[in-house]
C-alpha positions in Angstrom: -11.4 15.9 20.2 -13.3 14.3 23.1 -12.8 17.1 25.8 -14.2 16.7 29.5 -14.5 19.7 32.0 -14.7 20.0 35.5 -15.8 23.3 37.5 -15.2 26.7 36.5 -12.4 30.0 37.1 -9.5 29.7 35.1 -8.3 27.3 32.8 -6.4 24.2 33.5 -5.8 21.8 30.7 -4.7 18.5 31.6 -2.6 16.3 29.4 -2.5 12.5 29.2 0.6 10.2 29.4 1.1 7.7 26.6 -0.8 5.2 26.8 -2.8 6.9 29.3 -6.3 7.9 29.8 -8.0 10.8 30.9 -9.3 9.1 34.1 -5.9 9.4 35.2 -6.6 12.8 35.9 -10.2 12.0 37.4 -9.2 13.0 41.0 -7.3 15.9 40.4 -9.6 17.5 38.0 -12.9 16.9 40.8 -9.8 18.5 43.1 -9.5 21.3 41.4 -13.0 21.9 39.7 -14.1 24.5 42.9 -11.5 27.1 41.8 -10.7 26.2 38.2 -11.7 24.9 35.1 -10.1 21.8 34.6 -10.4 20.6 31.2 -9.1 17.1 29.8 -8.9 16.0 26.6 -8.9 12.6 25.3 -5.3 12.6 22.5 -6.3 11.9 18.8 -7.2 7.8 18.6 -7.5 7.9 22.4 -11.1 7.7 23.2 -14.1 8.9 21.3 -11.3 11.7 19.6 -10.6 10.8 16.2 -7.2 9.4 14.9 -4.5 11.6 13.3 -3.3 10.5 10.1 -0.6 11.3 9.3 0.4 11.5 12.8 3.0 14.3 14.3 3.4 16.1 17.1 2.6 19.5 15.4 -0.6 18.2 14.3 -1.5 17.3 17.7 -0.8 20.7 18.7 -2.8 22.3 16.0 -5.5 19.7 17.1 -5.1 20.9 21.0 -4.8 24.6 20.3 -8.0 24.6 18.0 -9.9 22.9 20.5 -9.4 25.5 23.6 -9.7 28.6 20.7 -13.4 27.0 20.5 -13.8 27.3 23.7 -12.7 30.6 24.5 -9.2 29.3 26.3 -6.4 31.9 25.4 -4.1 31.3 27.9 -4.4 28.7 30.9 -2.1 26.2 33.2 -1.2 23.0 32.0 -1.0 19.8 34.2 0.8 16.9 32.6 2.1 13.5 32.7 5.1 11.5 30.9 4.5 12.0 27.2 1.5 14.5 27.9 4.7 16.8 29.5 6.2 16.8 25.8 2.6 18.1 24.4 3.0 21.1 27.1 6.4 22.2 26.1 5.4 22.2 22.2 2.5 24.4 23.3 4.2 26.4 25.5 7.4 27.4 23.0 4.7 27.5 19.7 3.1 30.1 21.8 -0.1 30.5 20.0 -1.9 30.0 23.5 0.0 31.4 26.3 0.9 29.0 29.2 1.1 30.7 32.4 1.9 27.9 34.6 2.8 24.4 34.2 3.2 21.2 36.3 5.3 18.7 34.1 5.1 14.7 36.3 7.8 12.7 34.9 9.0 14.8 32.0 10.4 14.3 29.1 11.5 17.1 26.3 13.8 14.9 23.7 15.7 11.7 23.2 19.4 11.2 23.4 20.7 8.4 19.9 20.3 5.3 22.3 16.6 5.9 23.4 15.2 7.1 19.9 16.5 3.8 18.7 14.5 2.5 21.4 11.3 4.2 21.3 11.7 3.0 17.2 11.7 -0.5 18.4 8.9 -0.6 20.3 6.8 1.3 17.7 7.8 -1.7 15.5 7.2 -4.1 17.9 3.2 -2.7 19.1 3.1 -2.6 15.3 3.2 -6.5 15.2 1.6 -7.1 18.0 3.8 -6.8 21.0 2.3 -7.0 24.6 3.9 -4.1 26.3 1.5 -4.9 29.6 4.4 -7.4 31.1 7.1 -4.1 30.8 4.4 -1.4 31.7 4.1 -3.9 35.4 7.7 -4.1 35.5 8.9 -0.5 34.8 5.7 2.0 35.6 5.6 1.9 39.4 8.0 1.6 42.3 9.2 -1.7 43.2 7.2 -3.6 45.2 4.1 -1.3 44.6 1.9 -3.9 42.2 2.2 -6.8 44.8 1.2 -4.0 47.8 -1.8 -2.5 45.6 -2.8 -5.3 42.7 -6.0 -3.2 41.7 -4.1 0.2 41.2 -1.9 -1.6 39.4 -5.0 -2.8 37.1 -6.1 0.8 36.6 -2.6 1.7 35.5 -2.1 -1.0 33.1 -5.8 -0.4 31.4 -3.7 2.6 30.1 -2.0 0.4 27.8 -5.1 -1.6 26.4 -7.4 1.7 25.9 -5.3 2.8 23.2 -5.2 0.8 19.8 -1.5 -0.4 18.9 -1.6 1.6 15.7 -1.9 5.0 17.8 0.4 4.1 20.3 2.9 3.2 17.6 2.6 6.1 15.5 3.3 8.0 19.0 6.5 6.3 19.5 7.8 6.5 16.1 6.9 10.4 16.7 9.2 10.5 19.8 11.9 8.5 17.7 11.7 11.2 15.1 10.3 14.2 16.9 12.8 17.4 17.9 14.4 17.4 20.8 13.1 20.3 22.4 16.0 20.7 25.4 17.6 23.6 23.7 14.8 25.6 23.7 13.3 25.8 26.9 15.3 28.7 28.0 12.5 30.3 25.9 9.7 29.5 28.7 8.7 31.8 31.0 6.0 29.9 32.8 6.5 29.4 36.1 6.8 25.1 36.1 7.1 22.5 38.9 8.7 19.2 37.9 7.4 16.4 39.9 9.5 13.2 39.7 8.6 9.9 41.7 12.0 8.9 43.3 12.0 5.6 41.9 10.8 6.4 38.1 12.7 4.2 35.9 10.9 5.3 32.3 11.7 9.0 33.3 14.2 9.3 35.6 15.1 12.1 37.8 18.1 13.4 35.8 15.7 13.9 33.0 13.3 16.4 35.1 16.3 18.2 36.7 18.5 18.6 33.3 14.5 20.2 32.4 14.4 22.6 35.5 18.1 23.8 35.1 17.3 24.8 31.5 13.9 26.9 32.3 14.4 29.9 34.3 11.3 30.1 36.0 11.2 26.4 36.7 11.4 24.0 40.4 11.9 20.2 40.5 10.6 18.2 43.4 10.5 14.3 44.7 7.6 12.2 45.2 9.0 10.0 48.0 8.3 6.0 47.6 7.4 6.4 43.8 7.9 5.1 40.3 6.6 7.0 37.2 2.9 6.7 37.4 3.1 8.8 40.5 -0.5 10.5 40.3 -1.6 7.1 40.9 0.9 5.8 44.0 0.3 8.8 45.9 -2.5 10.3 45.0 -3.1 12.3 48.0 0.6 13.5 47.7 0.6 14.3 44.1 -3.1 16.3 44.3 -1.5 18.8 47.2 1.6 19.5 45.1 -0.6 20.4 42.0 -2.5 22.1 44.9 0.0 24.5 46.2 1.9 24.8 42.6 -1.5 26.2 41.3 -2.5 28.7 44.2 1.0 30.2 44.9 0.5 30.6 40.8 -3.2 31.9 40.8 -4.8 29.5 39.6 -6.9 28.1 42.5 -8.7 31.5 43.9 -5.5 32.8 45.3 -3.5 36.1 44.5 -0.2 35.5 42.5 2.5 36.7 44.5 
């Protein structure tokens, strides 16, 4: 897998939404890179990493934990957005690298009947060629924020054209199929902040908190004025809650309480 690091200290892998890019996480990882070791893969078929055929979430875990065993990770934090959150949890419950702390930005950890059928559709749809820029404007930010900031909202939607339909189809097919992993998380023990944007309409807040109440060790909290691509509408904001997550955890240089 294409794999980029930043800095050095302990280990903080950094997972990308889907679609999404690991330039998403550009800012935060040259944030945190003079206290950790921030490291961000590109997903299979995002990227220069190869595709995985055929294509489940376990063998993108297998592909994930194999990378970090090669270089030396055993344990680390995880930062991670939208789909990226469901790649944490499956690491953290498989337990084959031990997650000690985890940031989870507009979470999601299984489907209710109504949005599998969903997420099936729009794998059939990208399949024949569907444009899913038009929803991704409508649905990924706050309202109002792609008139206020029309070049952010070009950065966010080059997350949908940098990864090929077939990827991004098999991913939602996976999601359509994959387990639902909500009644399991009593199971983690890492300490995990949920960060929601208070206007995220492709994982809303009652997704994050039904998360936090099911995790014992876990914290939700609001990113005022934004939809779901919240590491993007307030980056500032989003950068000191990862910030003060990771130190109070001791992963930025600080003692864990």
């Amino acid at each position: 897998m294409q794999f980029s690091e930043h800095g050095s200290g302990p280990a903080v892998l950094m997972l990308h939404s889907v679609p999404g890019t690991t330039g998403s996480f550009g800012p935060l990882a040259r944030a945190l890179s003079s206290r950790a070791r921030a490291l961000v893969p590109a997903m299979p078929g995002y990227g220069a990493s190869p595709r995985l055929e055929p294509y489940t979430h376990e063998g993108v875990r297998e592909r994930i934990e194999l990378e970090l065993e090669a270089r030396g990770v055993r344990s680390c934090a995880i930062v991670a957005h939208s789909g990226g959150t469901y790649r944490a949890l499956c690491l953290a419950l498989a337990g084959r690298i031990r997650v000690e702390a985890m940031v989870l930005v507009g979470a999601v950890a299984g489907f209710d009947e109504a949005s599998r059928a969903q997420y099936e559709q729009l794998s059939v749809a990208v399949r024949g060629g569907a444009d899913l820029r038009p929803m991704y404007r409508e649905t990924a930010t706050a309202p109002g924020f792609a008139a206020r900031h029309p070049e952010r909202m070009d950065e966010i939607l080059s997350a949908v054209d940098a990864c090929p339909p077939a990827v991004l189809a098999d991913e939602f097919h996976a999601f359509a199929v994959g387990e639902d992993l909500r009644p399991r998380l009593g199971a983690i023990e890492a300490r995990t902040l949920l960060l929601v944007g208070e206007h995220d309409r492709i994982t809303p807040a009652a997704w994050s908190e039904e998360i936090a109440a099911r995790m014992p060790a876990a914290r939700l909290q609001t990113l005022a004025g934004c939809g779901h691509c919240s590491l993007q509408e307030d980056e500032d904001g989003a950068i000191k809650a990862v910030h003060s997550f990771l130190a109070a955890a001791g992963y930025e240089g600080a003692p864990r309480p």
